[in-house]
C-alpha positions in Angstrom: 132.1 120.4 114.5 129.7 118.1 112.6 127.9 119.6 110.1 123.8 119.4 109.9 122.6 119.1 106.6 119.3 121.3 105.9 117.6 117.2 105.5 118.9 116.2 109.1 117.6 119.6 110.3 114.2 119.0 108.8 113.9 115.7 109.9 114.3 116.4 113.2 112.4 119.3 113.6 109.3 116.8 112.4 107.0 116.2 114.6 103.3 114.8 115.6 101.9 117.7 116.9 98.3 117.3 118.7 97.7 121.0 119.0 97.7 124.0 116.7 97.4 128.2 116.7 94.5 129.2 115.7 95.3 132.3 115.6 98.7 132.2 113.7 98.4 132.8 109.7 98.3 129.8 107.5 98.7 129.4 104.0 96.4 126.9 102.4 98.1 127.1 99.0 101.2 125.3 101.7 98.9 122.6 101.2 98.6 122.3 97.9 102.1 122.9 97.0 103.3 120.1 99.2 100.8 117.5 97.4 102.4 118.6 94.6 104.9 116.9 95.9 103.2 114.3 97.6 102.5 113.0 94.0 106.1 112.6 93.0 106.8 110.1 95.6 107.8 106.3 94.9 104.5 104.3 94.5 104.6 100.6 93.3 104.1 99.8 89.7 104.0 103.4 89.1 99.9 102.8 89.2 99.3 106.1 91.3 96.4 104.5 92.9 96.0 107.0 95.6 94.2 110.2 96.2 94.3 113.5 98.8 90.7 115.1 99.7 91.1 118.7 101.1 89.1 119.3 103.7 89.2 123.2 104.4 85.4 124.5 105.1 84.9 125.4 108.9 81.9 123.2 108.1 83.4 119.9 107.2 86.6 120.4 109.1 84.5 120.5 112.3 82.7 117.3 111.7 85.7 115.5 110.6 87.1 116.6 113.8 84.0 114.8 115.5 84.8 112.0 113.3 88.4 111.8 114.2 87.0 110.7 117.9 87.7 114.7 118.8 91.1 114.7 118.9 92.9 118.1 119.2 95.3 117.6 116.7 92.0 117.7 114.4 89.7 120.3 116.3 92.2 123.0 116.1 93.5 122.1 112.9 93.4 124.8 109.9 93.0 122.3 107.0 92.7 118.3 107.2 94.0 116.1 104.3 92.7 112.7 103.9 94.8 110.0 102.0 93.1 107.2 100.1 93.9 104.2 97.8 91.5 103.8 95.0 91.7 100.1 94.4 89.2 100.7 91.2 91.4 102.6 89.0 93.8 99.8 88.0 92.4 99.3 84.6 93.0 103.2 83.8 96.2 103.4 85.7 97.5 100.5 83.8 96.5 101.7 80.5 97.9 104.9 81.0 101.4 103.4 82.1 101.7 101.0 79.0 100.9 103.4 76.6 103.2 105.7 78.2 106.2 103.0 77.9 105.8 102.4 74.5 105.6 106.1 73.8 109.0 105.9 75.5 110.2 102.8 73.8 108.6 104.3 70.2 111.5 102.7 67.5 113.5 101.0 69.6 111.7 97.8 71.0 114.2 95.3 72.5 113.8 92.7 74.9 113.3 95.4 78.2 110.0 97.2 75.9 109.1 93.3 75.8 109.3 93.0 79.2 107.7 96.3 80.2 104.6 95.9 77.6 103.9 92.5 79.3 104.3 93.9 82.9 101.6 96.4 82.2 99.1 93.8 79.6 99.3 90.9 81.5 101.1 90.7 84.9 99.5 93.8 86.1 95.7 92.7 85.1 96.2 89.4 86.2 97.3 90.4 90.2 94.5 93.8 90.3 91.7 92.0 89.0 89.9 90.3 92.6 86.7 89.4 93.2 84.7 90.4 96.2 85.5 87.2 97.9 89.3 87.1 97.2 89.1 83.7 94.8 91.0 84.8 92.3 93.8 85.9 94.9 93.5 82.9 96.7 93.9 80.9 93.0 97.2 83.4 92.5 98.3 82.7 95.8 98.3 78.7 95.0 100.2 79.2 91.8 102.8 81.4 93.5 103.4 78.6 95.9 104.2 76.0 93.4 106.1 77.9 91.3 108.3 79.1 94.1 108.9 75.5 95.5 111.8 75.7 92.5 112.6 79.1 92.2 112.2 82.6 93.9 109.0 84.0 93.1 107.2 86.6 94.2 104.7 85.5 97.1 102.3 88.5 98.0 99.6 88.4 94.9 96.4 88.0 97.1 93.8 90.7 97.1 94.7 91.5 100.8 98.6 91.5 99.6 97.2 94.0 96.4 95.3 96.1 99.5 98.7 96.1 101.5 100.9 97.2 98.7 98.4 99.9 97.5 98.5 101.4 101.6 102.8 101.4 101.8 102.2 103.4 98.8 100.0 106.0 100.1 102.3 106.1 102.9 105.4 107.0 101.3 103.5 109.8 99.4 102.0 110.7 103.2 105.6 111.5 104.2 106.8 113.4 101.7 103.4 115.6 102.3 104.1 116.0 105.7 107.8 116.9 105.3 107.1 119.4 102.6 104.6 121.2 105.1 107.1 121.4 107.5 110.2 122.5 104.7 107.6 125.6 104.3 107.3 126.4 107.9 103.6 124.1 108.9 103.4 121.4 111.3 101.2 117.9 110.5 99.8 114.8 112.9 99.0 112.2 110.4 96.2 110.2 112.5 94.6 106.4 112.5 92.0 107.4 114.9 88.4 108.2 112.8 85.2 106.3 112.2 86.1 105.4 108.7 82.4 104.7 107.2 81.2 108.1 108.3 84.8 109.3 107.0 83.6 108.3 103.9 80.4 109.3 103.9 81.0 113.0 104.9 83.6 113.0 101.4 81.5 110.8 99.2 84.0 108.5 98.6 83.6 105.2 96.6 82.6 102.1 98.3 86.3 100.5 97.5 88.0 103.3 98.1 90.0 103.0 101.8 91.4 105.4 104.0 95.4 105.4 104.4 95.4 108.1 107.3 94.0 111.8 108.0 96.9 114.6 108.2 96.2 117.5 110.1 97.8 120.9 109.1 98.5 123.7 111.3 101.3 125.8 113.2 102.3 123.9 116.5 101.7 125.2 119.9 104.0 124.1 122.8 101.5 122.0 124.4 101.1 120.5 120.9 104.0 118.6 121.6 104.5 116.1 124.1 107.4 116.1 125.2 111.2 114.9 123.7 111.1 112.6 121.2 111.6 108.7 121.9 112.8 106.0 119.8 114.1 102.7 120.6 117.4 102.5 120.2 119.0 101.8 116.6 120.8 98.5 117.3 117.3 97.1 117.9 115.9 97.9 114.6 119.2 98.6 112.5 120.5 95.1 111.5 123.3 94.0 109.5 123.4 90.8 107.7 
């Protein structure tokens, strides 16, 4: 008999679901403790730029429900989480990492510290810092391309590549939020349909910030899930080189 690991178990029992209990208990400190965890995920350049607004008043729940185009996975919701990039905290973010890594490479500087001090001084100021119209990007992108005509270089340093990069990273930390809820017994729908600007406006958010996703938290209800789960099958999208 094959053996199900407690991972495989909770990966499967994962699901959108568009329909909670209202009536069955739920624990907001669940919430909490799973963006706790959230926060340890993988995020690129260890720059953190990301950011999880609660939204757990009846209040504001029920008009982010209207803003999420009334979808049931947000109306009967018991706590809605929504997952931003803050594109303007890269000068803090990066400060905070170099001094950490020379903290960490206090006494013992070698050519890695060298490397690491630079990534975080220079590399990392020179691909964040874009200007509303994307020139600067648009300059890096240029350079990229003639540098790479010789050897491999890294081709993604627009602003819109810097946007992209920031998102994949609020992503992964949205999964391991939504798989913590359901490792403590909580069901989640992370959703893409919401009127972003009034999003915004309801939180007070930043005028660069962006919205990665909303995640609905709840206890699933049969009806709250479709049906049997679908995917395409793995030789299509499992390839071997």
């Amino acid at each position: 008999m094959k053996h199900v690991s407690e991972l495989e178990q909770l990966l499967h029992s994962r699901r959108s679901v568009r329909k909670y209990n209202a009536e069955a208990a739920f624990d907001h400190n669940a919430v909490q403790r799973a963006l706790e965890h959230a926060t340890l995920s993988p995020n690129s350049s260890n720059m953190q730029m990301w950011a999880f607004h609660r939204v757990i008043s009846d209040e504001k729940r029920q008009q982010l429900a209207e803003i999420c185009m009334g979808q049931n996975a947000a109306k009967t919701a018991n706590e809605l989480v929504v997952v931003t990039v803050t594109p303007n905290k890269w000068k803090q973010r990066a400060a905070m990492n170099a001094d950490i890594v020379r903290a960490n490479f206090a006494g013992r500087e070698d050519e890695t510290s060298k490397r690491a001090f630079k990534y975080y001084d220079k590399l990392i100021p020179m691909v964040y810092n874009n200007d509303a119209l994307g020139l600067r990007g648009l300059m890096r992108k240029i350079y990229s391309f003639w540098l790479g005509r010789n050897k491999p270089m890294v081709r993604e340093v627009s602003k819109q590549d810097v946007r992209v990069c920031l998102h994949k990273s609020a992503s992964l930390a949205s999964m391991t939020f939504m798989l913590s809820m359901r490792e403590q017994g909580y069901d989640t729908c992370p959703m893409e349909g919401f009127d972003s600007v009034r999003t915004k406006a309801l939180l007070g958010l930043a005028d660069n910030d962006e919205i990665t996703m909303i995640i609905s938290c709840g206890v699933r209800t049969e009806e709250g899930i479709y049906g049997e789960r679908h995917r395409v099958p793995n030789e299509q999208v499992i390839i071997s080189h």
